[in-house]
N, C-alpha and C positions, 0 to 999 in steps of 0.2 A: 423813278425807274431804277432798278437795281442789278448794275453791271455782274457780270462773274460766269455768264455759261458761255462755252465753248459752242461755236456753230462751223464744221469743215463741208466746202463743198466738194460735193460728189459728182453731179452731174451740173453743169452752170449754163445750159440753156443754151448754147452754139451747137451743139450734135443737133445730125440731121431727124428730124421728128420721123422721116422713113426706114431710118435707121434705128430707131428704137422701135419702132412696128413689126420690122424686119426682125430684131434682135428676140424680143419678147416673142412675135407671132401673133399678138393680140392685136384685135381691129382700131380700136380706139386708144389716145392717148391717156386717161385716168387706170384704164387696164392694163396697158402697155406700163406705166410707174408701180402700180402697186406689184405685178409679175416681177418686176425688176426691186421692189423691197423687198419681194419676200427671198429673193433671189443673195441680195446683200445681207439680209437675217437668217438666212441659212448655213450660218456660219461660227462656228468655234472661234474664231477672232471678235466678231459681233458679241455674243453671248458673256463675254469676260469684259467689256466693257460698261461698267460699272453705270447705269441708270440711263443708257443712252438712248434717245429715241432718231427715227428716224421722219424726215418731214420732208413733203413734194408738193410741186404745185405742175397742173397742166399747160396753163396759160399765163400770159403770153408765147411763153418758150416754157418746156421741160423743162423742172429743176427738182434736185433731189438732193439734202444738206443731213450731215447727222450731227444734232446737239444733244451737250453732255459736257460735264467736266473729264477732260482728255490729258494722259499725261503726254509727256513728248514723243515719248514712242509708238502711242497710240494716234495723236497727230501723223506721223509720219506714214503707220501704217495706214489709214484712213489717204494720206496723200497716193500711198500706192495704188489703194483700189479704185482713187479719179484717175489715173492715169491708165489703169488695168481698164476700165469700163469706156474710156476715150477707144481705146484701139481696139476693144471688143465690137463697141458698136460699129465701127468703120470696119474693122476686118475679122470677120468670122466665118468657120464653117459649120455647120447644127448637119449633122449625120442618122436623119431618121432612118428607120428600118428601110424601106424601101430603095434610099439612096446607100444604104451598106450591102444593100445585095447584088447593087451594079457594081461599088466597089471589089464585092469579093468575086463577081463574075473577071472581072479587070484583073485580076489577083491569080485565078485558076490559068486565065488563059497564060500571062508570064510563066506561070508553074511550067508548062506544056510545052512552051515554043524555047525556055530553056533545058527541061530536062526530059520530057517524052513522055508519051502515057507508057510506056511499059516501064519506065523508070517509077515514074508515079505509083504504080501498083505495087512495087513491091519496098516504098519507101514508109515511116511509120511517122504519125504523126504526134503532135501532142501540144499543149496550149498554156498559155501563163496567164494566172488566175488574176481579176476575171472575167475579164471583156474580152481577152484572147479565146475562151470559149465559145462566146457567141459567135465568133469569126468562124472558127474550126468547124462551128455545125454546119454553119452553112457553105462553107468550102467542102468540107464531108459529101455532100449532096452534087455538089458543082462537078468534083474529081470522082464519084461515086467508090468513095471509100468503105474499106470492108472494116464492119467493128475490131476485127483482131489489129486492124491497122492505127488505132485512135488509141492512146494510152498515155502512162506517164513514164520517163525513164527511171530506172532505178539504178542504187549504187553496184559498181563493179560490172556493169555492160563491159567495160574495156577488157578487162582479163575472160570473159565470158567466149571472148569473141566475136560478139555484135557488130556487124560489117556496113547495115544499111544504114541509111544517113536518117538523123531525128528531122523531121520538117515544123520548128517551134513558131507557133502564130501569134501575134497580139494584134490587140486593135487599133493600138500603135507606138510609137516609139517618139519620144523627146529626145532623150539626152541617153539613152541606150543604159542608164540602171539597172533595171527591173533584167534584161539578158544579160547583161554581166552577170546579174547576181545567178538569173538559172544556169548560168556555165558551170558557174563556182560548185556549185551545188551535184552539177550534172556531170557524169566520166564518159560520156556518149564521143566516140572517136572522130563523127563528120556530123554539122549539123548544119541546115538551111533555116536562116532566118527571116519569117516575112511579117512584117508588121502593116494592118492598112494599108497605112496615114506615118508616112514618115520623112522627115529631110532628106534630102537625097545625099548630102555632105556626111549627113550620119552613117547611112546607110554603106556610101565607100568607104569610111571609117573602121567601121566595124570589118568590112571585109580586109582592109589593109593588117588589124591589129589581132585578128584570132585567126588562129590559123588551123584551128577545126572549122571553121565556118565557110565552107564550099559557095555560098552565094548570100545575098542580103537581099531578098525584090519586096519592091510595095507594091499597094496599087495606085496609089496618088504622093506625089511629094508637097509638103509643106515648106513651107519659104521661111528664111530665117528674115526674124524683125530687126533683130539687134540693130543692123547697120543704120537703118531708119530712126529708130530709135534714142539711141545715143548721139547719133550724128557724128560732128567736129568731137567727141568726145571718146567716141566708141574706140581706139587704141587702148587706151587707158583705164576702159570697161573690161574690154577683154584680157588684159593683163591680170587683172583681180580677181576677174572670172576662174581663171585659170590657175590662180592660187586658190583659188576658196574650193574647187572641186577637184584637185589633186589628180588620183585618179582612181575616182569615183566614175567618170563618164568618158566615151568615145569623142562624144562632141559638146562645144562650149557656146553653141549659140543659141539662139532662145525661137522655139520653133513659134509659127503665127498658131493662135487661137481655135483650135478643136473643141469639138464636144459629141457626144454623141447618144443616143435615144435611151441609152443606159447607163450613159458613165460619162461623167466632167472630169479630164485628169485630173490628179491633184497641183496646184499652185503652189509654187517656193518661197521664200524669202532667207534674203542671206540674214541671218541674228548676229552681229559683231557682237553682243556683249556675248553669247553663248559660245560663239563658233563653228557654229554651222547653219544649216539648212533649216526652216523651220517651216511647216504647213501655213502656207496662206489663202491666201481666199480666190472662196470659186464664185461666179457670177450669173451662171445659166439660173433662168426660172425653173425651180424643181415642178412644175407643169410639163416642161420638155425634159426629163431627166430622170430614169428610174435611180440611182441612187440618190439624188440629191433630193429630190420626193423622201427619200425613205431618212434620208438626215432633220431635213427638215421638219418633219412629223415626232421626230428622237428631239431637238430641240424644244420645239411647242408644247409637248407632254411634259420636260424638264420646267417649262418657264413656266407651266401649268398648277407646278409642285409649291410648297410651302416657299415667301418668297426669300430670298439669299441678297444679303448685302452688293455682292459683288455682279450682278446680272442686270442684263440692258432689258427693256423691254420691246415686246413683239407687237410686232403692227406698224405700219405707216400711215402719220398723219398726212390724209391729202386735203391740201387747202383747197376749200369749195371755190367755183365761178362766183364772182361778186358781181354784182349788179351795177353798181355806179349810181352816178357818177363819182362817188368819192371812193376812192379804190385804194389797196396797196399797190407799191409802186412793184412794177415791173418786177426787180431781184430782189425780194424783200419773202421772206417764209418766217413762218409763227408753226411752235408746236408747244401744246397744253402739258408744263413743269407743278402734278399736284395743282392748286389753285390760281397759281399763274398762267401766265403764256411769254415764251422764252421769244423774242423776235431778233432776228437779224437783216440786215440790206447789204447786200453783195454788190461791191461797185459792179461795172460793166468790165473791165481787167481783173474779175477778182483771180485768186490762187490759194487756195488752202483756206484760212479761217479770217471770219469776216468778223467785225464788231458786234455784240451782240448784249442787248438788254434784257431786263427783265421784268413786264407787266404784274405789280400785285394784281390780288381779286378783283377789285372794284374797276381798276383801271384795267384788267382783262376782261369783266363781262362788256366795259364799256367799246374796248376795240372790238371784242367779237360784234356787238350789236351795229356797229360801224360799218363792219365788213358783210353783215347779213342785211341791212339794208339799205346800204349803199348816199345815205342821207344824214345830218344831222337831228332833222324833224322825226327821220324813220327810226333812228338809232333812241331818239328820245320816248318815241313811245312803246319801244321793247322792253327799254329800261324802268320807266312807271309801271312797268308789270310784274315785275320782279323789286323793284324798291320803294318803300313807303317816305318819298320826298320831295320836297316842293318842287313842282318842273323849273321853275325858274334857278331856282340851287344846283339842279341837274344840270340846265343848261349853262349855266355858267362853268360849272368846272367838265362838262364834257366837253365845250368849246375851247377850253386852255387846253384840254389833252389833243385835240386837234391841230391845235397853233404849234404845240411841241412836235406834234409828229410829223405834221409839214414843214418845219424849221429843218429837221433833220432829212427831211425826203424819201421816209418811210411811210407816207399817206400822200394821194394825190387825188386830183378830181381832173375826170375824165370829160371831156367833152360830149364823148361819145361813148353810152355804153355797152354795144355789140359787141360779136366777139364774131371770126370767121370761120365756122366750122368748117 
């Protein structure tokens, strides 16, 4: 057995199986994992690591591991996304069309009960690209907004004379970038900010620190994680926080988990060797996601292409139900490395990267036939199909790969073969 691949886990089988059904939307758990790989391979962080596959099992518990030779920084970020996928599954919001059109009902009626429909009529609107659009059509409709009033601002409105307030929409706001930057951009004298889906700490934020900005309203506030998060630590986070984004942003906490039926924000990560902010990874199934669908499809086609040293491969190995009674153990996942198969066992505490071997061929067809017939008798006669050798020679050295793999507690036999669906 030939030690040397890297196996980190990603999901370690304690989340709640309703909470990955919930998460994904998919009825069943094998659907519910593979939605959620394609979801973790849809990604520019994934794609750059260099031959990495990703491997799941649905039972006993969900578990999802990516092996590969991983540098440290890759470790680390892979540490990110078990932690990112911990709090996603527990706490998310998925904002399909119909629940954004109660939002932006929610949204119009604030408009009105702060500033009046005769104010409304004669105030101009306009949207930050480009989920703030989809917002604006349909507040367009809600405020029955006249097309002279939907536009973009342009340079020099100030000295123009331009008196009416710009009412700038998004579909929401984290850490208020994205409207800094259209101020910066923008010379419009008063302007009302409404985002969705925003913190509300942001949102007074914003109003305290610009002083064109007549109001800030959403229609929903999001809850900051941080404190939860960091816990007895979070001081100490937020002190760094607040060096690392200067002032780049209104607010420094980290809003809970949005998405919406068009668009996954984009994910941060601080790069210390770099020094800044660098895109991290999104996690929604591009099934619920019209961008992430359309990234995901830009991916597939690339990994489709001639192949490139430096590139992971697409797809999730999902380990089949085993029949028994001789099973792999509970936290134990195998994914097919070329003619081997790379196997790991995650203790029950595991964290990040677990030990992991490497099955040659013979000793790979020999576990696969293990695990597909759940017998040593069974495992023997898949093997006589495929090997020209005396069953007694077979039996002898499949029975020693047995005794190995049970010394280590990466094979076990089951009493009982059922499973609870």
């Amino acid at each position: 057995m030939d030690r040397g691949i890297d196996a980190v886990l990603l999901l370690d089988g304690r989340e709640s199986v309703e909470q990955l059904l919930a998460f994904t939307r998919q009825p069943d758990r094998e659907s519910a994992l593979r939605a959620l790989g394609e979801g973790i391979q849809a990604n520019p962080l994934w794609v750059r690591m260099k031959g990495a596959r990703l491997a799941a099992r649905a039972w006993p518990e969900p578990m999802v591991a990516a092996f590969g030779h991983f540098s440290g920084k890759q470790k680390s970020l892979l540490a990110d996304l078990a932690a990112q996928l911990r709090e996603v599954l527990e706490h998310h919001r998925y904002i399909d069309y119909p629940a954004a059109e109660l939002a932006v009902e929610r949204l119009a009626t604030a408009l009105r009960a702060r500033f009046g429909e005769d104010a409304l009529s004669r105030f101009r609107y306009t949207a930050i690209p480009r989920g703030g659009w989809i917002v604006l059509g349909m507040l367009s409709y809600l405020l029955d907004l006249r097309p002279d009033q939907i536009g973009v601002p342009v340079p020099g409105m100030a000295e123009s004379g331009e008196s009416q307030p710009w009412v700038v929409v998004d579909d929401c706001a984290l850490s208020g970038v994205r409207f800094q930057q259209f101020l910066q951009r923008c010379d419009t004298p008063a302007v009302i900010f409404c985002p969705l889906f925003a913190p509300r700490e942001l949102c007074r934020a914003i109003e305290r620190v610009e002083p064109r900005v007549l109001a800030c309203l959403n229609a929903e506030d999001l809850r900051d994680v941080a404190p939860n998060w960091f816990g007895a630590t979070y001081s100490r986070w937020l002190t760094e926080r607040r060096e690392q984004i200067g002032e780049e942003a209104y607010w420094c906490g980290i809003a809970e988990y949005v998405a919406f039926a068009w668009c996954e924000p984009e994910a941060k990560y601080w790069d210390a060797k770099a020094g800044r902010f660098q895109a991290g990874w999104n996690a929604w199934p591009p099934s619920l996601c019209l961008k992430r669908r359309v990234q995901a499809e830009r991916l597939r086609a690339e990994a489709a292409g001639p192949a490139e040293e430096g590139r992971a491969q697409v797809g999730i190995v999902l380990q089949a139900a085993e029949p028994g009674p001789l099973k792999s153990a509970a936290r134990v996942l195998g994914v097919p490395i070329g003619e081997s198969v790379a196997v790991a066992h995650f203790p029950q505490a595991a964290a990040g990267s677990a030990p992991c071997f490497q099955l040659d061929s013979t000793a790979a067809d020999m576990w696969r036939a293990l695990l597909e017939s759940g017998s040593l008798e069974g495992a023997i006669s898949l093997l006589l199909e495929e090997y020209a050798v005396a069953p007694e020679a077979l039996r002898r050295d499949l029975a020693a790969l047995v005794a190995e793999l049970d010394d280590i507690g990466v094979l076990v036999r089951c009493e009982s073969s059922g499973m609870n669906r």
